[in-house]
C-alpha positions in Angstrom: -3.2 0.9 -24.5 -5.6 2.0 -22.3 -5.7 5.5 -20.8 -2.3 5.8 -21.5 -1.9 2.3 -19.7 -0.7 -0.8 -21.2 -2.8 -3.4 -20.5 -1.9 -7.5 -20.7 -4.4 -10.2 -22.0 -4.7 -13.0 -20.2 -5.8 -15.9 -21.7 -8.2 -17.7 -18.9 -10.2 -19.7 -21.3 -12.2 -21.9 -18.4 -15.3 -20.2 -17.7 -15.7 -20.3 -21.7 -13.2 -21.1 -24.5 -12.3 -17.2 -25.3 -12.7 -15.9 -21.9 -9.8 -13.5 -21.5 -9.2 -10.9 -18.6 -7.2 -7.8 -18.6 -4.4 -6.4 -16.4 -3.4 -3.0 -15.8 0.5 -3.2 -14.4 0.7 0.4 -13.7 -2.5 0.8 -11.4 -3.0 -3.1 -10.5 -6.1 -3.2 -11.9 -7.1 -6.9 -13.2 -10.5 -7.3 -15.2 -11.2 -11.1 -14.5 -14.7 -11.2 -16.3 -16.2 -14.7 -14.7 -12.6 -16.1 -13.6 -12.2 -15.6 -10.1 -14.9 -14.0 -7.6 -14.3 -13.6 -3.4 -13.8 -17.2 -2.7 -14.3 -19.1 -5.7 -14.0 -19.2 -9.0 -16.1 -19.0 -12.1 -18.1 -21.6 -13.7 -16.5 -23.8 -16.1 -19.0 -24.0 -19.6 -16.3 -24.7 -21.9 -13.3 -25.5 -20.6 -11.5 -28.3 -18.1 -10.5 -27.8 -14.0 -7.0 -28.2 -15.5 -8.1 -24.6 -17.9 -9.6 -22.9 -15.2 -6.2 -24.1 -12.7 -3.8 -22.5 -15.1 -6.0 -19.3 -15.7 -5.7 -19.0 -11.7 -2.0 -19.9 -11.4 -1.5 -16.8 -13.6 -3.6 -14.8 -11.6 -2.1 -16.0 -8.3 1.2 -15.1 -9.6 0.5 -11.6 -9.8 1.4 -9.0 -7.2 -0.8 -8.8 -3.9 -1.7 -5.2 -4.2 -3.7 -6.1 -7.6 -7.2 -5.0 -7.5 -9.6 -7.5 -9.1 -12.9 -6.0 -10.7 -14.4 -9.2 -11.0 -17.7 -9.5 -13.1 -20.6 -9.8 -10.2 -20.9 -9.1 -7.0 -21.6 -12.5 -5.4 -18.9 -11.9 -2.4 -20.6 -12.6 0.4 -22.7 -15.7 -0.6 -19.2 -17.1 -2.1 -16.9 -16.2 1.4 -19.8 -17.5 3.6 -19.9 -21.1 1.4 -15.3 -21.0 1.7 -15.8 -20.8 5.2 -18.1 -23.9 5.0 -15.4 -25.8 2.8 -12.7 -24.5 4.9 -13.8 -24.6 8.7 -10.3 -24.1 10.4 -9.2 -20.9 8.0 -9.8 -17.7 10.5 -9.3 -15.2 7.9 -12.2 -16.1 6.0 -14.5 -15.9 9.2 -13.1 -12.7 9.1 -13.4 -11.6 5.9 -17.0 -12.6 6.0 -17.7 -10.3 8.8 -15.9 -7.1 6.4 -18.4 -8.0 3.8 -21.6 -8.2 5.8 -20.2 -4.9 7.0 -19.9 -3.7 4.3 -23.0 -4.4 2.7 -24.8 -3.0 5.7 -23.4 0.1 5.4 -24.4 -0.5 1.3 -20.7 0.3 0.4 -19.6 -2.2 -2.8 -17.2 -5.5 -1.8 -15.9 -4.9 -5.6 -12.4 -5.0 -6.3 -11.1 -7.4 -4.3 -7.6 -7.8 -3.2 -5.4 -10.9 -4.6 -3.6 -10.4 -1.0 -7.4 -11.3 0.6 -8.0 -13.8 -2.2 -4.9 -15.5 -1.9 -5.5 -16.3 1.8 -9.4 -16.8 1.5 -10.2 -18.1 -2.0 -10.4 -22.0 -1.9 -9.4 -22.3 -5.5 -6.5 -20.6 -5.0 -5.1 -23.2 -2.2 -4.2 -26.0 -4.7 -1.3 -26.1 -2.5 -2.2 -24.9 1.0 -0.8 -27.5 3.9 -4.6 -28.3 4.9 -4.9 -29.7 1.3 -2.0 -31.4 0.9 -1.4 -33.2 4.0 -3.0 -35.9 2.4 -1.3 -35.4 -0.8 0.8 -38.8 -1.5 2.2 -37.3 -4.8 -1.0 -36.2 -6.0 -0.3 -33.3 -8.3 -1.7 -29.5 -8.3 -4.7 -30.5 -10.9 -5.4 -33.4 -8.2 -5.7 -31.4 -5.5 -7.9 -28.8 -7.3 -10.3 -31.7 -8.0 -10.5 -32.4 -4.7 -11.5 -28.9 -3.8 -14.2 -28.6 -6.2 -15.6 -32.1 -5.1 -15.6 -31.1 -1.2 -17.3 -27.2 -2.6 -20.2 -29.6 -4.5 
């Protein structure tokens, strides 16, 4: 309990082997730490793609209203390098141009919204038609793989 507010701990032990993030039902607040920024995801230190893949399946299953207060504010440089590994998605072009707004007017681009994640985060399109076009029965953790190859 928090503020009066239950909170959930997640257990997203990618970026290191007790990472763990917090979610706040009542007001949508999630506290990733290093788990998910605008268009990417966290490094992985200690744990596997298959880790960090079930730590965002969780957090992609949450409702699109959540706000995540991710750990640092790396938005733009992360949306500007999903547009590069996704050409053809039109809402990240977009949401690029909301953050260099943003930043020009020096107003934060911290919390996200899953809603904006969900259609702009690359790691969180495991199972987005571009991706798996070519799937031939590759699974979910396959698929990831491939996305974190073609981000380099």
């Amino acid at each position: 309990m928090v503020n009066n507010q239950e909170c959930e701990v997640f257990d997203v032990h990618a970026h290191t082997r007790a990472h763990v993030a917090y979610y706040f039902a009542e007001s949508h607040d999630f506290f990733s730490g290093d788990t998910i920024f605008a268009g990417t995801c966290g490094a992985i230190f200690e744990g596997t793609l298959s880790d960090m893949l079930t730590a965002l399946k969780k957090i992609r299953a949450l409702p699109g209203q959540t706000k995540i207060w991710c750990a640092h504010e790396y938005s733009l440089m992360y949306l500007k390098n999903a547009a590069r590994v996704e050409p053809w998605n039109e809402a990240t072009k977009t949401r690029v141009k909301v953050m260099e707004d943003l930043l020009q007017q020096k107003q934060p681009t911290v919390p996200l919204l899953l809603s904006d994640e969900i259609l702009t985060n690359i790691y969180l399109h495991w199972d987005h038609p571009h991706w798996v076009q070519s799937r031939n029965g590759k699974t979910d953790l396959e698929i990831f793989q491939k996305i974190a190859e073609t981000d380099g």
